[in-house]
N, C-alpha and C positions, 0 to 999 in steps of 0.2 A: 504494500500500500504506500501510494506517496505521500510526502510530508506536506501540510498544509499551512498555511498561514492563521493566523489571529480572525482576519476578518472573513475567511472562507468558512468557518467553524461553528458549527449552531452546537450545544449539550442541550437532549431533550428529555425530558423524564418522560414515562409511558406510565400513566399513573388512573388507578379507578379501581373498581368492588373485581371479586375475585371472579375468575371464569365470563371477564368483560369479552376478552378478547387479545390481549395484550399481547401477549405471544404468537398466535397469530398473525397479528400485524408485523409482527418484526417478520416473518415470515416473506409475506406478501413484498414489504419493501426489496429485501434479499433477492425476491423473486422478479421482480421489478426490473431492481439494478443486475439482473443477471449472474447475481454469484451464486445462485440454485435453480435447477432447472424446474425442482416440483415443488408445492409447496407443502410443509412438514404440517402433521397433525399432536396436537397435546395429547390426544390419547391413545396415538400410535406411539409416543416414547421415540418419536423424531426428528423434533425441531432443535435450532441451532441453539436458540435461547438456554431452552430447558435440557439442559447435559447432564447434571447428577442424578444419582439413581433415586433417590429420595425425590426429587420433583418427576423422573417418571413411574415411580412407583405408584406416587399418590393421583400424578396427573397436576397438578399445580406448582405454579411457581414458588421457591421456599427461599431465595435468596437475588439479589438484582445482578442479570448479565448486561454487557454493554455490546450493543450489535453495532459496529458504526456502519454507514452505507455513504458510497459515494454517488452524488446524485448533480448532472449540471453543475457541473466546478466547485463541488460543495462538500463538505465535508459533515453528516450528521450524525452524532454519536447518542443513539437509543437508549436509552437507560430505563431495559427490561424491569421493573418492579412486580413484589407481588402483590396481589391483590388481601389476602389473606392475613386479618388482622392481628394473629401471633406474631408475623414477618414484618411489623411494621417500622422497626430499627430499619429494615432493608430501605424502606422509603426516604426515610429521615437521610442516611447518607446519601443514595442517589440524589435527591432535595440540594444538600449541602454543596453540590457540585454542577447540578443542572443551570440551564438559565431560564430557562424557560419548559413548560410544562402541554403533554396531551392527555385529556382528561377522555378515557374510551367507554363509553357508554353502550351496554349488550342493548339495541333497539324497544328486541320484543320485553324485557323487563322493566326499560325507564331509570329512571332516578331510585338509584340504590344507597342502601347506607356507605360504602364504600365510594359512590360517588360524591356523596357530600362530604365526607371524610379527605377529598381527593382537595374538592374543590376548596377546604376549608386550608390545607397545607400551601395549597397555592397562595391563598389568599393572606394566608401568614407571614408568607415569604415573599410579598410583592411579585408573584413572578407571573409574565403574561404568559398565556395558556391559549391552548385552541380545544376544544371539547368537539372527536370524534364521535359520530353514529356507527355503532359496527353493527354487523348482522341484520342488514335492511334486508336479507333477501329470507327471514325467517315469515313464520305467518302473522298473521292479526298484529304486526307494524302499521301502527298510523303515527306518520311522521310528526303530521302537523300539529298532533294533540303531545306528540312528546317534546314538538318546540315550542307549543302553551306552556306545558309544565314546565321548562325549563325555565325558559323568561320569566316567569311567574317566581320561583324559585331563587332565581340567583340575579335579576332585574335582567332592562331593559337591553344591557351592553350584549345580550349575547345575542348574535345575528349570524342567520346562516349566511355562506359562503354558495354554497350548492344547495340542490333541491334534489327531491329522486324523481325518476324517470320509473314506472311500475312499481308494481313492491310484491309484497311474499319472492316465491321461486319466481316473478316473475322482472323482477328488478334486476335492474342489467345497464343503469346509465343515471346521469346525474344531467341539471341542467346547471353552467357556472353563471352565478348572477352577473360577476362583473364585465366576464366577457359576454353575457347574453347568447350564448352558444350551450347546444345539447350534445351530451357525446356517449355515446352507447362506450363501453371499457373508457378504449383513450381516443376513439374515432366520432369525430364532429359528422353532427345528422340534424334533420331539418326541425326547428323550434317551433313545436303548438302552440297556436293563441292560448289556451286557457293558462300554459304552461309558463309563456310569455309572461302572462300577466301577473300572474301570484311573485313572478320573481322580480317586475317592478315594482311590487312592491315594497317587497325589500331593499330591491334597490335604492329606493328612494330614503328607506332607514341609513344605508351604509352610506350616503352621500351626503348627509345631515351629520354624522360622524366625521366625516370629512372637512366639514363647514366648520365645526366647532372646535378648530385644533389651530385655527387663526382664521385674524381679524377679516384680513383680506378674503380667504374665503368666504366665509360667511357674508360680506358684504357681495361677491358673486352668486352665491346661494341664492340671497334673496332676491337680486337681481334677474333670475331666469337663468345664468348664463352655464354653459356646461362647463365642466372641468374637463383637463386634458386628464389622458393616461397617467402621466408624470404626479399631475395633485392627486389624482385618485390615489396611487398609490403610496404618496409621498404620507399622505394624510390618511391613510389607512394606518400604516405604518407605524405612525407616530402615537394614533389614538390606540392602537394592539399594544405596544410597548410599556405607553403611561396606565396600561389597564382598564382604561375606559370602552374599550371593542373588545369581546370573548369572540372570536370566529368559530359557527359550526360547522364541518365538512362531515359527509358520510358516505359511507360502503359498505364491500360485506370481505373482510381481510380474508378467510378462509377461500374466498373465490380469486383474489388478488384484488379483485374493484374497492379503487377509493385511493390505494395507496400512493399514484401516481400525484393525485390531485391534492395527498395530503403533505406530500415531501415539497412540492411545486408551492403552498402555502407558506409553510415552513421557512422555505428557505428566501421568501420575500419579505413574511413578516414579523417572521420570528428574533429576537437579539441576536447578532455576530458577539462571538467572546470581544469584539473588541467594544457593540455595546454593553457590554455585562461590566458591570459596577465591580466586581469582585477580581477580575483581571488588573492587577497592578501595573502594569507593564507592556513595552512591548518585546518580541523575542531578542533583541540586543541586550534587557536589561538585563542587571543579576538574577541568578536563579531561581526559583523558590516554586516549590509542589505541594498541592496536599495530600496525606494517604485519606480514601475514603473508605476503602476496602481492603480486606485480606481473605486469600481465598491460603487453605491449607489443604495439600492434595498428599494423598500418604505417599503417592510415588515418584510426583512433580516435585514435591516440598511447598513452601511457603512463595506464594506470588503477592505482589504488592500493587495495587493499584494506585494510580495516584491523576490529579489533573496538576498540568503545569500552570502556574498562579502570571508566572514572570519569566522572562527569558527561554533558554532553551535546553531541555533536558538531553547527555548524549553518552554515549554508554561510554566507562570505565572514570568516570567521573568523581572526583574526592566529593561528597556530599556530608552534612551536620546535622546532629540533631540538635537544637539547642535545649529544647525539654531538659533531655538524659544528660546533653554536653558528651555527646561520643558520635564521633567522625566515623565515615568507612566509606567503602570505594563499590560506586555504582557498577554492576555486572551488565551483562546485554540491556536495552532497553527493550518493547514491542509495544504491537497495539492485542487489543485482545477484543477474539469475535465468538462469542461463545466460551468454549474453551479452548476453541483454535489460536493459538498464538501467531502472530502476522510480524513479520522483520521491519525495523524499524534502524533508520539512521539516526535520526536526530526526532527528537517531539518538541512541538513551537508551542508557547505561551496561548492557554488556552483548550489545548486540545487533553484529548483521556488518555492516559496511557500504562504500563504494566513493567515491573522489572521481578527478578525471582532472588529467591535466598535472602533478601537483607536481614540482618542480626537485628537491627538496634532502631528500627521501623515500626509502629502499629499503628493499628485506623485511629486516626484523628491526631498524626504528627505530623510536625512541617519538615520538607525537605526545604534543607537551604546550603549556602557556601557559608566557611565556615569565617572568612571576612565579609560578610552581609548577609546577619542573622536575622531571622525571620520566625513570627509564630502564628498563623492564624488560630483563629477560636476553634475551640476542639467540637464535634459533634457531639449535639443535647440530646441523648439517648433518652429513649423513655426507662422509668425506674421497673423495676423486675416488682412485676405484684403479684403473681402463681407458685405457689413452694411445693417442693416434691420433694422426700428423703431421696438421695440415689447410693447405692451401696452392689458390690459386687456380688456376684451368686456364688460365687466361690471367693473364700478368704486371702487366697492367694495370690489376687489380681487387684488388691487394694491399690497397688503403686500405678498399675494397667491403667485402671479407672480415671486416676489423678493425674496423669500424665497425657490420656486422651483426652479430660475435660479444659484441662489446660492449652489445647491445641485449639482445642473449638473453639474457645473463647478468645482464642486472638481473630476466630474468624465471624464469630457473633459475637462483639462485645455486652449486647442486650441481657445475657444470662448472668448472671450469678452463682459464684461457687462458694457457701460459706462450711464452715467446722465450725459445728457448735458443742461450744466444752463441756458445758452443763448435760448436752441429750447424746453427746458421745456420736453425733448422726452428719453426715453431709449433708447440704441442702442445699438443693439449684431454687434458683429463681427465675423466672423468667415471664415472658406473657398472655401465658397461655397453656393447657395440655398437649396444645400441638407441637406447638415450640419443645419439650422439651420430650414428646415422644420422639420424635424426630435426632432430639440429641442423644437419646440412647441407642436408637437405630444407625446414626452413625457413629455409635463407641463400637457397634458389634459389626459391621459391615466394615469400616477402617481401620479401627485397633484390634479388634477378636476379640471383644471383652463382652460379656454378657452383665445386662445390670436391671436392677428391681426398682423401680418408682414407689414411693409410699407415701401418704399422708406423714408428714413429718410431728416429731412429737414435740409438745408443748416444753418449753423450759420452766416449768413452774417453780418456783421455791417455795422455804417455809420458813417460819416467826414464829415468837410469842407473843400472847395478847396480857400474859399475868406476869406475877413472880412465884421463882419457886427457889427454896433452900435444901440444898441434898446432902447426902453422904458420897463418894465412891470411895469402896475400899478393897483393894487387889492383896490377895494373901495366898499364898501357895507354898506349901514345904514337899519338898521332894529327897529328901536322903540326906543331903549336900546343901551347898546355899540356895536359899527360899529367898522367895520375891516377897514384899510387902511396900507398901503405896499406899497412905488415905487421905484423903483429901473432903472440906467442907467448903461447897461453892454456894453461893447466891448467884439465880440466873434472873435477868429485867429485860427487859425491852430497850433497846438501844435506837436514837437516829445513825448514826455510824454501824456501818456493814458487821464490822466484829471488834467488841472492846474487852482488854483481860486488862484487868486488877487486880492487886494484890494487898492482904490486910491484915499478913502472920506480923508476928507479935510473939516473942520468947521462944523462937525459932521451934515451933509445932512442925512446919516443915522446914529445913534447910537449905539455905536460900541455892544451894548449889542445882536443888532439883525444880526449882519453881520454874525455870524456862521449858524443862519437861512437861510438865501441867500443861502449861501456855501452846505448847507443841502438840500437846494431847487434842485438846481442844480444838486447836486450829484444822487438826487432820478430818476431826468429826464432821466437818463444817462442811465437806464435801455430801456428806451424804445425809438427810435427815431423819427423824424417827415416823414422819410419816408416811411420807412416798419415797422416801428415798434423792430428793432433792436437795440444792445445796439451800444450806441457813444463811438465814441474812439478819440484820437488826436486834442482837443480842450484846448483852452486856454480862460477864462471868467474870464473879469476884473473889478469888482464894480470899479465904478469912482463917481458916484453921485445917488443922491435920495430923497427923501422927507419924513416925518414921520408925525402920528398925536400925538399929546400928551394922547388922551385919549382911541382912536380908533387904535394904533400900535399897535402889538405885534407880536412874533415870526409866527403864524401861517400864518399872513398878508404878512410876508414877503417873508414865504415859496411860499405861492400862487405868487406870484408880480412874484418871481425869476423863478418859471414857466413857465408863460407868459412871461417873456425876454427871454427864453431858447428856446420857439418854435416858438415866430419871428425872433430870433436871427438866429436858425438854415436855417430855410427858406430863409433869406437874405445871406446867409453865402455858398451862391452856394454848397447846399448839395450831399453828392454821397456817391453811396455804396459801399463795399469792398468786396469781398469774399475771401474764404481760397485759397492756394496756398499748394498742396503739391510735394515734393519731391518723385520723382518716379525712382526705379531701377526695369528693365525688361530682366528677362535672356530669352533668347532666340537662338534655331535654327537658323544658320545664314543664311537660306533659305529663314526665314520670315521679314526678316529686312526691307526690302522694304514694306511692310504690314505694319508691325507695327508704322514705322515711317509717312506716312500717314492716318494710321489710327489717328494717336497723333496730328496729328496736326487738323485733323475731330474735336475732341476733346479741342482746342485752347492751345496746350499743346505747349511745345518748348523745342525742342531735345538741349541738353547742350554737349553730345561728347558720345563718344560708346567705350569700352575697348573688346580687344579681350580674351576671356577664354581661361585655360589652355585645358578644353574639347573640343576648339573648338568650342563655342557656344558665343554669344556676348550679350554684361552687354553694352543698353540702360538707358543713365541717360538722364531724363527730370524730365520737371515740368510742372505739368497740373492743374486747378483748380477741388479743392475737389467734387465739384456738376457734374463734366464729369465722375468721378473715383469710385464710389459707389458700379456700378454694372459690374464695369471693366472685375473681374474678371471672369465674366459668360464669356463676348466676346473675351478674349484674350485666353483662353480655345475652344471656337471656331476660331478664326485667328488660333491656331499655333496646332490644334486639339491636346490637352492639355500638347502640351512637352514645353508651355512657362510658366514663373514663375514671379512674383513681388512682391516688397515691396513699402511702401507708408508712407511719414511722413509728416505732416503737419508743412510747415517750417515760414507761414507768409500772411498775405491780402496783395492782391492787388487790384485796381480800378477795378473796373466792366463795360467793356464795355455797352454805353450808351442804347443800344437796347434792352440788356438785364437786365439791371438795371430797363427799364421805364416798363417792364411785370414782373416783380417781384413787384416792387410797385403798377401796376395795380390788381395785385391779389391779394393783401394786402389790397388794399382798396375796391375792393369788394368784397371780405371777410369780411370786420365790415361792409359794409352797410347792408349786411344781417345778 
C-alpha cells in the first residue's frame, strides 16, 4: 500500500447496535475497491474484518479491526467497531482516534439502543458523522417513516443525501439528490417525476444549509439565485464539519449497493486528518503517535497499533516513552487490514498504522522522540462493573491463568484482575458476562488453560458491638518442659482497625512475653469466631496474668492470647459487616420508577437524583456490594441496555441480623464437612 499524505487521509469509525451491518460494509467497500473479488459473510466465518475465532465462533464482532481502502486518491481507514455493548472499551479507543464517525442503521429494525448509544458518543466527541441505511433490500422497509423517526429523534440537521429506488428484494438503486441523477448499482438511469420531486424537496433542505454557513449566501438564497457546484459543496462541507448537517446515505452492504456512494460522500465531506483538531503537525514535524490498541496473538506476539499525531513514523527508529521514561528502537512498521499485515515504508502524520514486539508500549501511551517529548491524554475507559471469581480447574495452572490474564489485559484494558486477600479468590471485572466468557474462552483456546467463573464471595468482616473480660490460659505438661501462658484481657470496640494495651503491674506477666500476646492476637485477626473473616475495630487490653518460671515462654503465650481472643470475641456480642458501595446510575428518565424500587429490592438507599444535560437522570445511592455483583446483567435488562453505572466501595456496615445468622450458618457447615 502506498504512503499517503495528511490531507489525503479520512479515520472513520463504523459505529451503531450490534448485527447493524458493520462488517458487512467493510466488506462491500473491499469489494468495491477491488481487493476481494466476493463479498465475505458474518456467519460464514469469512470476512476480512472478523478474523479471531471468538468473533467467528459467536458470529459478532468482539474487538475493533481497521480495514483501510483506497478509494479516488484517498486514503480511508475503517475503524470496524462492535456493536455489542460488553465490547464497548473497543469503541471508546477507535473514538479516540477517529475523526469522524458512520452511524449504520439495520433498515428493517430503525432506531436501536445501540444507535442512540452511537449517536450519543458522537455527539460527545464533537465529531461529524454521516448515518448509513443498511439493508434496504430486507422487507417491510419504509424509508421514509424511518427518516421521520430519525429527524424526529436526533433534529432537523439530518438530511438525506440519497433516496431509494424500490425497496424489499426489490431495491436495486438510489436516486442522489445533489446530483438529481438515478442510478440503479453505480449506473445513471432515467429520473421519475414522482421521484424527482420528493428529492427536491430535500433538496431544497440541503440548500438552506448551505445559505446559513455565510452571509453572502444566504443573501443569494433569498434572492432566487442558484448556487454553483463549488458553494454547494463548499457549504455543505462546512455545515457537515461544524455538525450542523448529519448526511443520510443508504444501501444494502451485503449486496455491495450503497458503498460506492458512501466512500464518494466520505471522502468530500468528511474531515482530512489535516482538518482534525487532534493532528498536531504536519509530517516534517517531530514525531509523536498514539497507541490505541494492542492486539496479542500467541504466535505473532504483541502488535501495537498506533495513529501518527505528528511527523512521520519509519521503521528502526529510536522512539520514548515519556510515561515509563524508557526509550527502545522501532522494528518494521505496516498498515494492518484485518489481520493481514501490509508493508509499509514510512507512515505520515495522521494516518493508522501497526508495529510488533515493543517492550515498553501499551494502549493509551504516547510515542515520541526522546528530544520532543510528548503525552496525549490516555483513553477514558469505562470502569469494570461485572465481577466473576476466575480460578483454574486444576491447581497447577495457577501461574497459566495469571500469566494468560495478564496478556489479555494488555489487549483489553477494560477488564480487571484483582486478588482479594481477605476471600483468598481472583476477581475479573469487566462489562458484562460476555466480556469475560469470552476471556476464558481465550485463556483455553490461547494458553490451554481451562478456568471456572463464579459469583465471587463477599469480603465480609466482623466486630464487637459490647465489652467482654476473659481469661486464656495454655497449660500442658508432657514429661519434660511444659508450656504455660495466662493471660487476662479486656476486649471494646475500637474506631482504629486493631488497638493492644497493656496494664501488668508487679510483672503478672513478664514484660519479655507481652509482644507474644500482642502477636497472639494480631494473628487471630485474620480469621474471626464467626464466619471466619478478618476482625476489625477492637481494642485488647492485657491487664493481668500469670507465668511459670520454667514452663513460660513466648509460644505459651501466643496460645493463652488465642484462647482470650475467641472467648473474648464471643462474649463481646459479635457481628458482621459487609461492604457498602457507592453507586451512580445514568439512566432514561422513563425508568426511574424501576430503578428506584428495584434498589431498594436490593437494601440499597437512594441519596438524591441530579437531572442531565441529555435529559437522562444521574441516581446516586448506596447499596451493599453482595446485591451489586451481577447488577449489571439486570439493569441492562430494567432499562433494555440505554442505562449505565459506576460503583465504588466506600465503607462496612452492620449486616442485618437475618442475614448475618445464614452466612455464619454456611460457614459453619462448611468446616463440619
Amino acid at each position: 500500500m502506498k504512503t499517503y499524505n495528511t490531507d489525503q487521509i479520512r479515520n472513520v469509525a463504523l459505529i451503531g447496535h450490534s448485527s447493524c451491518g458493520k462488517t458487512s460494509l467493510t466488506e462491500a467497500f473491499l469489494f468495491d475497491t477491488k481487493v476481494i473479488n466476493r463479498i465475505g459473510k458474518v456467519e460464514d466465518g469469512n470476512t476480512v474484518s472478523d478474523f479471531d475465532k471468538e468473533e467467528k465462533d459467536r458470529q459478532v464482532s468482539i474487538s475493533t479491526s481497521i480495514i483501510p481502502v483506497e478509494y479516488d486518491n484517498t486514503k480511508i481507514n475503517f475503524l470496524d467497531t462492535p456493536g455489542y455493548f460488553d465490547f464497548v472499551g473497543e469503541v471508546y479507543g477507535a473514538l479516540r482516534v477517529a475523526s469522524s464517525a458512520v452511524i449504520v442503521i439495520d433498515a428493517s429494525s430503525g432506531i436501536e439502543v445501540g444507535t442512540e448509544k452511537a449517536w450519543k458518543y458522537a455527539e460527545q466527541r464533537k465529531l461529524p458523522r454521516i448515518i448509513f441505511v443498511n439493508k434496504m433490500d430486507k422487507e417491510n422497509v419504509k424509508f421514509d417513516v424511518l427518516l421521520d423517526n430519525l429527524r424526529e429523534k436526533f433534529g432537523n440537521r439530518v438530511v438525506p443525501f440519497a433516496i431509494p429506488l424500490g425497496k424489499g428484494d426489490k431495491y436495486d438503486g438510489y436516486m442522489d439528490i445533489l446530483e438529481r441523477q438515478c442510478y440503479i448499482g453505480t449506473e445513471p438511469v432515467e429520473t421519475l417525476p414522482d421521484t424527482a420531486e420528493k428529492a427536491e424537496n430535500f433538496r431544497s433542505i440541503l440548500m438552506e444549509s448551505v445559505a446559513e454557513t455565510d452571509e453572502e449566501m444566504l443573501e443569494k438564497f433569498f434572492e432566487g439565485e442558484e448556487f454553483t457546484d463549488e458553494e454547494i459543496h463548499d457549504g455543505l462541507k462546512k455545515a457537515v464539519l461544524a455538525g450542523e448537517l448529519v448526511p443520510v446515505v443508504l444501501g444494502a452492504a451485503s449486496k455491495g449497493l450503497g458503498a460506492s456512494l458512501l466512500m464518494s460522500v466520505i471522502k468530500e465531506y468528511m474531515p482530512t486528518e489535516q482538518d482534525a483538531e487532534d493532528v498536531k503537525a504536519d509530517s516534517s514535524a517531530p514525531l509523536s503517535a498514539f497507541v490505541f490498541k494492542t492486539i496479542v496473538d500467541p504466535f505473532v506476539g504483541k502488535i501495537t497499533l498506533f495513529k501518527v499525531m505528528s511527523g512521520t513514523i519509519k521503521k528502526d527508529a529510536d522512539i520514548y516513552n515519556a510515561k515509563i521514561q524508557e526509550s527502545e528502537r522501532l522494528g518494521n512498521v505496516f498498515y494492518m487490514r484485518g489481520k493481514e499485515q501490509l508493508e509499509a515504508s514510512e507512515i505520515k502524520a495522521g494516518d493508522i498504522g501497526a508495529t510488533s514486539k515493543l517492550q515498553y508500549f501499551a494502549t493509551g501511551d504516547t510515542i515520541s522522540l526522546k528530544t520532543n517529548l510528548v503525552e496525549y491524554d490516555e483513553i477514558d475507559f469505562p470502569k469494570p462493573c461485572y465481577f466473576m471469581a476466575v480460578r483454574a480447574k486444576t491447581k497447577d495452572n495457577d501461574e497459566k491463568v495469571g500469566l494468560g490474564l495478564h496478556k489479555l489485559n494488555e489487549e483489553d484494558p477494560t477488564f480487571s484482575i484483582e486478588r482479594n486477600s481477605e476471600t483468598k479468590e481472583q476477581v475479573l471485572g469487566g462489562q458484562g458476562n460476555i466480556q469475560l466468557e469470552v476471556i476464558a474462552s481465550k485463556l483455553r483456546n490461547n494458553f490451554k488453560v481451562e478456568v471456572e467463573l463464579s459469583p465471587p464471595k463477599v469480603a465480609y468482616r466482623e466486630t464487637i458491638r459490647g465489652k467482654s473480660d476473659v481469661q486464656g490460659k495454655h497449660k500442658k505438661q508432657s514429661g519434660g518442659a511444659g508450656q504455660y501462658g495466662d493471660v487476662h484481657i479486656r476486649f471494646e470496640p475500637s474506631e482504629e482497625e486493631f488497638v493492644f494495651s497493656e496494664e501488668i503491674f508487679g510483672g503478672s506477666v513478664p514484660r519479655n512475653f507481652i509482644p507474644a500476646v500482642e502477636k497472639g492476637l494480631r494473628e487471630c485477626l485474620d480469621k474471626g469466631t464467626l464466619a471466619g473473616c478478618k476482625v476489625v475495630g477492637i481494642k485488647a487490653t492485657l491487664y493481668d496474668g500469670s507465668y511459670h518460671d520454667v514452663d513460660s515462654n513466648e509460644m505459651a503465650f501466643k496460645i493463652a492470647a488465642s484462647l482470650a481472643f475467641r472467648k473474648g470475641m464471643a462474649e463481646a456480642k459479635p457481628i458482621l459487616l459487609e461492604p457498602v458501595a457507592k453507586v451512580e446510575i445514568n439512566i432514561p428518565d422513563e425508568y426511574l420508577g424501576d430503578i428506584m424500587g428495584d434498589m431498594n429490592k436490593r437494601r440499597g438507599r437512594i441519596l438524591g437524583m441530579e437531572q442531565q444535560t441529555d435529559g437522562s437522570q444521574l441516581v446516586m445511592a448506596e447499596a451493599p456490594m453482595a446485591e451489586m455483583y451481577t447488577y449489571a446483567i439486570e439493569l441492562k435488562s430494567m432499562t433494555q441496555a440505554r442505562g449505565s453505572f459506576t460503583m465504588e466501595f466506600i465503607r462496612y456496615d452492620e449486616m442485618p441480623t437475618n442475614m448475618a445468622e445464614k452466612v455464619v450458618a454456611d460457614y459453619k457447615a462448611k468446616n463440619e464437612n
